[in-house]
C-alpha positions as CSV (number, residue, x, y, z in Angstrom):
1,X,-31.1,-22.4,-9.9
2,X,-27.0,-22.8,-10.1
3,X,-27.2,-24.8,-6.7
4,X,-30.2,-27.6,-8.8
5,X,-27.8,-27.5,-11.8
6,X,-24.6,-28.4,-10.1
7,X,-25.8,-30.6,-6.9
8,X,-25.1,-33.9,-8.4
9,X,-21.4,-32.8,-9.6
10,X,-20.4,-30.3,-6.9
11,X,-19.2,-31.0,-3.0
12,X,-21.9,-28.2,-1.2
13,X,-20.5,-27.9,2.5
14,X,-23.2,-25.6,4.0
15,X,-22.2,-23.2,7.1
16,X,-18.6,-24.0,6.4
17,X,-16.0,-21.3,6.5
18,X,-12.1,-21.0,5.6
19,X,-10.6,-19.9,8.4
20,X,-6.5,-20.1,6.8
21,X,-4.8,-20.9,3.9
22,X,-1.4,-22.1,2.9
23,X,0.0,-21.9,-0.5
24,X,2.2,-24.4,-1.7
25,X,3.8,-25.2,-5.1
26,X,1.5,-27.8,-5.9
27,X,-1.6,-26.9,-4.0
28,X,-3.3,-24.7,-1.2
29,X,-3.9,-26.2,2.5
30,X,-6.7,-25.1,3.2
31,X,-8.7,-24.9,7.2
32,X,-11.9,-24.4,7.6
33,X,-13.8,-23.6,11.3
34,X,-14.1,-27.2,12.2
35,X,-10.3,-27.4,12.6
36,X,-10.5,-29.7,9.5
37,X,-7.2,-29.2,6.8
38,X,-7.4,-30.1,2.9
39,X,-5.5,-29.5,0.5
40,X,-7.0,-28.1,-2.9
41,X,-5.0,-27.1,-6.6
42,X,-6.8,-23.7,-6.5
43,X,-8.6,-21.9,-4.4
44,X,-11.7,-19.5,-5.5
45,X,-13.2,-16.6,-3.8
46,X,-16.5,-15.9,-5.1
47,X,-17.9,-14.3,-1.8
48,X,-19.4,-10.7,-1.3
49,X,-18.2,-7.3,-1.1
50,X,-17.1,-8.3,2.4
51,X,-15.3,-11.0,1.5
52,X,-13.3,-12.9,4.7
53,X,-11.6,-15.4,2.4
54,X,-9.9,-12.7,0.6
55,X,-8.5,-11.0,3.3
56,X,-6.5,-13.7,3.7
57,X,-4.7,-13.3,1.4
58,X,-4.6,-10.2,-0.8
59,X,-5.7,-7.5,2.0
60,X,-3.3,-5.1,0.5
61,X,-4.6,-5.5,-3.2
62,X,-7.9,-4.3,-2.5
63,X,-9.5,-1.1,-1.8
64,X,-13.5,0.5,-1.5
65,X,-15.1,3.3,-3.4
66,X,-17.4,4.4,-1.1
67,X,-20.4,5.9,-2.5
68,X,-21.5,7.9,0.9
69,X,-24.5,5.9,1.6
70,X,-25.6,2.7,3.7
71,X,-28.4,0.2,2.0
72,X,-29.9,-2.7,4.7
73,X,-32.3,-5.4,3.6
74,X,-34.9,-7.1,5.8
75,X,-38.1,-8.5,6.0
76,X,-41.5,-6.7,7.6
77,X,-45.3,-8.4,8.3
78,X,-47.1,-7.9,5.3
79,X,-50.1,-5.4,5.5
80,X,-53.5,-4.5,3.7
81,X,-51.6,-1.6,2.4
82,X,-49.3,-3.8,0.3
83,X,-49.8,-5.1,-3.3
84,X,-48.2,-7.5,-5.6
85,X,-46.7,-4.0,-6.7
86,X,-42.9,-2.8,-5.4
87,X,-43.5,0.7,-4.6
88,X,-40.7,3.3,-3.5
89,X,-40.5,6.2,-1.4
90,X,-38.0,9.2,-1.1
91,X,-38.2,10.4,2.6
92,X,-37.3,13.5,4.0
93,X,-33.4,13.8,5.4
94,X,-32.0,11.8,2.1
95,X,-33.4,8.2,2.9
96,X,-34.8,6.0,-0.1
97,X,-37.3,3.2,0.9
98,X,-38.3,0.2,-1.3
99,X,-41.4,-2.2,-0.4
100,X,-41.9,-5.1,-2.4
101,X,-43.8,-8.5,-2.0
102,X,-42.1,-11.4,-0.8
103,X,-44.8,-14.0,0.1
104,X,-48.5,-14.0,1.4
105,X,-47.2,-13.1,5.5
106,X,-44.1,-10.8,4.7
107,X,-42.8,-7.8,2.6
108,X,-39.5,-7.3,1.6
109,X,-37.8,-3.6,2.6
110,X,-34.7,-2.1,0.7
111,X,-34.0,1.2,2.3
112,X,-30.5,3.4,1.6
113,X,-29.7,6.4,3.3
114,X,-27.2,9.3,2.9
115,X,-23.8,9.2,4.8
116,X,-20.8,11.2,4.6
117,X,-18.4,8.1,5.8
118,X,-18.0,4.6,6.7
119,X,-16.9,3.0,10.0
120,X,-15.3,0.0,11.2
121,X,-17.6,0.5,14.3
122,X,-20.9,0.5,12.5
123,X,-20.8,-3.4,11.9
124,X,-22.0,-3.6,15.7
125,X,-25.3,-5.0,15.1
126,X,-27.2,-2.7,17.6
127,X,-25.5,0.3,15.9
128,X,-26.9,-0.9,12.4
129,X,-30.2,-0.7,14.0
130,X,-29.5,2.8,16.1
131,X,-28.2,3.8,12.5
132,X,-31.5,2.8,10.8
133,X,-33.7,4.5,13.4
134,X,-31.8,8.0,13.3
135,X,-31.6,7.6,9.4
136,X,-35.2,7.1,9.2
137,X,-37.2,9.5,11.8
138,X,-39.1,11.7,10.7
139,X,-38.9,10.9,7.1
140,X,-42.6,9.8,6.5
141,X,-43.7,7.4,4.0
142,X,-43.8,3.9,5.3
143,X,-40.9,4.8,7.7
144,X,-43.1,5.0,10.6
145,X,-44.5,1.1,9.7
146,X,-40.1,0.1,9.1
147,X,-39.2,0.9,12.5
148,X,-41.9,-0.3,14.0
149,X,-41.3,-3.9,12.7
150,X,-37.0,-3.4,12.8
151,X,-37.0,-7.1,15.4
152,X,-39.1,-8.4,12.9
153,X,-36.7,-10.1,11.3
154,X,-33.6,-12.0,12.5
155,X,-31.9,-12.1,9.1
156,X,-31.1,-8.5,9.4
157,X,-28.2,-7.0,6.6
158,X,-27.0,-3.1,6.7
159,X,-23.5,-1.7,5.3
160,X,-22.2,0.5,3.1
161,X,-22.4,0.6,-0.6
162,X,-19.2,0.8,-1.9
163,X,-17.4,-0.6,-5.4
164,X,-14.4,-3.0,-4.9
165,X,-11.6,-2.5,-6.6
166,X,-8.4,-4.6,-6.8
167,X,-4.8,-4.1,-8.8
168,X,-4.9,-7.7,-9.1
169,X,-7.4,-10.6,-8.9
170,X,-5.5,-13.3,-8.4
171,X,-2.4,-14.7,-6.4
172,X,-0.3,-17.9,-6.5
173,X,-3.2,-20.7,-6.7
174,X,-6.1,-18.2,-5.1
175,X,-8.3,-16.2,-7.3
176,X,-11.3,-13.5,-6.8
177,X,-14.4,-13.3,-8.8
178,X,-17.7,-11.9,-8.8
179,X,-18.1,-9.1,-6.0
180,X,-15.3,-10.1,-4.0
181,X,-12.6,-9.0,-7.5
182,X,-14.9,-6.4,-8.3
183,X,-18.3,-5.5,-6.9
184,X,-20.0,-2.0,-8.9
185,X,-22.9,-1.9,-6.1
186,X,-25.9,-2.7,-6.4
187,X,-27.1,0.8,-8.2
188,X,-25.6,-0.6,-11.6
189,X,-27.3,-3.6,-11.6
190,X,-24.8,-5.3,-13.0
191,X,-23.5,-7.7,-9.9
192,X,-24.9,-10.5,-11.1
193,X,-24.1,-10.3,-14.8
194,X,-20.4,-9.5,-14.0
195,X,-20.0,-12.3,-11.4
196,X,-21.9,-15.2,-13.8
197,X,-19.7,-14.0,-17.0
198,X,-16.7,-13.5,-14.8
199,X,-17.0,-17.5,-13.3
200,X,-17.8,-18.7,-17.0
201,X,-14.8,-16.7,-18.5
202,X,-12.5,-18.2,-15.3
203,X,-13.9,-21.5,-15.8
204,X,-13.0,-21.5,-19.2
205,X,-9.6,-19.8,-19.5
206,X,-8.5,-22.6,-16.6
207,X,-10.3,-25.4,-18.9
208,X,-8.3,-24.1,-22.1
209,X,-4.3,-22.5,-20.9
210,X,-1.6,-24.9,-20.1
211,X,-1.5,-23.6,-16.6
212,X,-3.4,-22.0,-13.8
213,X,-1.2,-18.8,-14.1
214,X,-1.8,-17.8,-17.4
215,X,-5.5,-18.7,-16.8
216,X,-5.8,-16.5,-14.4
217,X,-3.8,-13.3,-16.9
218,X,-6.0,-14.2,-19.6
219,X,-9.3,-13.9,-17.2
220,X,-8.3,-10.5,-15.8
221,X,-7.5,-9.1,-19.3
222,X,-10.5,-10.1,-21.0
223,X,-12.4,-9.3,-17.4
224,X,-10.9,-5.8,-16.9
225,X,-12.4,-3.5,-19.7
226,X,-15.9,-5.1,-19.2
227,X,-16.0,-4.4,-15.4
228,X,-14.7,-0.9,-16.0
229,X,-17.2,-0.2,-18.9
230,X,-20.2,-1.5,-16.3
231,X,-18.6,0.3,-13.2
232,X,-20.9,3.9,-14.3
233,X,-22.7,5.2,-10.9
234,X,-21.3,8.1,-9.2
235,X,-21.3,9.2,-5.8
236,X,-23.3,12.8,-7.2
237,X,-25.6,10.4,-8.8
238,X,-26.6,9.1,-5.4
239,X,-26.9,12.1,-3.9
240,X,-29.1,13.0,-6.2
241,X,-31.2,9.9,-6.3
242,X,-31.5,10.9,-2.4
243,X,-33.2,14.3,-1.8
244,X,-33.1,15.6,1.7
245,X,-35.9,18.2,1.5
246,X,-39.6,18.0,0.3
247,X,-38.6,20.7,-2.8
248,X,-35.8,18.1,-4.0
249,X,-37.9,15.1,-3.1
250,X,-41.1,16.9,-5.6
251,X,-38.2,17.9,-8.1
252,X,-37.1,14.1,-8.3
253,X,-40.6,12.6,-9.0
254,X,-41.3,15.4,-11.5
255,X,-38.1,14.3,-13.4
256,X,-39.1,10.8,-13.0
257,X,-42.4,11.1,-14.8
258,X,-41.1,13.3,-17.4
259,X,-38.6,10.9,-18.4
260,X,-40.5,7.6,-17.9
261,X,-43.4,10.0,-20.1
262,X,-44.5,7.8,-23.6
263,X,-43.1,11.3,-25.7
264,X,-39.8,11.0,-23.6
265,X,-39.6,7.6,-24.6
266,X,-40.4,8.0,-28.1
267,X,-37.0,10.3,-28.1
268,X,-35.1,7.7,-26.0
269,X,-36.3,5.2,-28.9
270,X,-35.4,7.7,-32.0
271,X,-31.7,8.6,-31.3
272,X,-30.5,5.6,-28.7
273,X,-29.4,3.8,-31.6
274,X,-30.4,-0.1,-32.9
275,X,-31.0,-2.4,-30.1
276,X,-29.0,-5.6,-32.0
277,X,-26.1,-3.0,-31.4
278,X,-23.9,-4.0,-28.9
279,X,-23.0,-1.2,-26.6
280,X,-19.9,0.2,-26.7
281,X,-17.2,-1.8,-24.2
282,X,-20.3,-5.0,-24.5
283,X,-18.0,-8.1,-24.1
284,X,-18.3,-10.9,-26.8
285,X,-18.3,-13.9,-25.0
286,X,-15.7,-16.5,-26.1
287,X,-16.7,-20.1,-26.6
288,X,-14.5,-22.4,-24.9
289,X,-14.3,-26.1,-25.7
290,X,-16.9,-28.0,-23.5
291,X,-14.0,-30.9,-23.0
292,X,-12.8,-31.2,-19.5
């Protein structure tokens, strides 16, 4: 959708990479992997949680929350067992399994799984598979179906969940936003929000101040507060949401229905307040001048 929006105005170099960067007092020289050099006024980051651009330059103004589990995402045939329904499964050994419906030949999996830490070595792409198998044996479920179809697809992702977290999003002429300034994992659900209202409030700050500096103050301090109030999950909270044994798996779903229940909702309704109320820490949007 942002890609139809902004073809006709924006310079799209697919399956290009930065590969260095050189600030000056009037720009950034910037090299990308095929040995080509240009030189930009600013340079954004707007990557992932594992963000190669920003390493870069502000490796030491950056650091993980790990939340002790791993989440990979891939694709599996679909089956006569699927429906136009996502359906979850807890497994046995804290695993958490997602199926949902991607098109009429495939389904797409989310699965997370409990572990205590993260290492560098794990990236290996047949450890992220060995690390899925062991994660997932015996767990029941669809798990059986999972590793069965692991080759299935190419366009395989698995890595930690983690929160990024940075004492500064910016640096000369480069600036972070969106995951790569401060990602709260996916368990929020608020990594999209934060990086549309993050670009819009960057875009506009740099539109409005006198210069890129100040810009870039004026988007952390109105940035900051929001990101913290959204930034909720816990690593407990994911523990929980990961049972190892069949008691805590039953314990979970009987919670579940309990609090998804019409009377439970009926309370939620009662005392959680007007919904034209904005939450405490909401962000008001400014309005910036649409002149460029």
């Amino acid at each position: 959708m942002l890609y139809d929006a902004t073809r006709d105005d924006c310079d799209y170099r697919f399956g290009t990479t930065i590969t260095a960067l050189q600030q000056h007092d009037d720009g950034v020289s910037v090299t990308f992997n095929n040995e080509s050099t240009e030189k930009f006024d600013l340079v954004v980051s707007a990557e992932g949680v594992g963000s190669s651009t920003r390493w870069l330059v502000m490796e030491g103004d950056i650091r993980f929350r790990y939340l002790g589990v791993y989440a990979c995402y891939f694709r599996i045939p679909r089956s006569s067992e699927d429906t136009d329904w996502a359906q979850i499964y807890n497994g046995k050994g804290g695993s958490c399994m997602l199926l949902r419906p991607a098109h009429d030949n495939d389904t797409t999996v989310f699965v997370s799984f409990l572990r205590k830490q993260f290492e560098a070595s794990d990236v290996d792409g047949v450890a992220r598979r060995k690390m899925l198998r062991d994660a997932l044996q015996g767990a029941g479920g669809p798990a059986d179906r999972i590793l069965a179809n692991l080759d299935y697809d190419p366009d395989f992702y698995l890595g930690p969940m983690s929160q990024v977290i940075g004492s500064t999003w910016s640096k000369g002429r480069f600036v972070l936003t969106g995951d790569a300034a401060y990602c709260p994992s996916a368990y929020t659900g608020q990594g999209t929000p934060l990086a549309l209202i993050g670009a819009y409030i960057l875009a506009g700050e740099l539109n409005k101040q006198p210069a890129h500096t100040v810009a870039f103050e004026s988007y952390e301090r109105l940035m900051r507060p929001f990101v913290a109030s959204g930034r909720t999950v816990r690593p407990g909270f994911i523990r929980l949401i990961h049972p190892k044994s069949r008691l805590g798996i039953g314990m979970l779903r009987t919670v579940g229905k309990t609090l998804s229940s019409a009377f439970a909702q009926s309370i939620f309704r009662r005392f959680g307040g007007s919904d034209d109320k904005p939450p405490k820490g909401d962000l008001i949007l400014p309005k910036y001048d649409a002149k460029s």
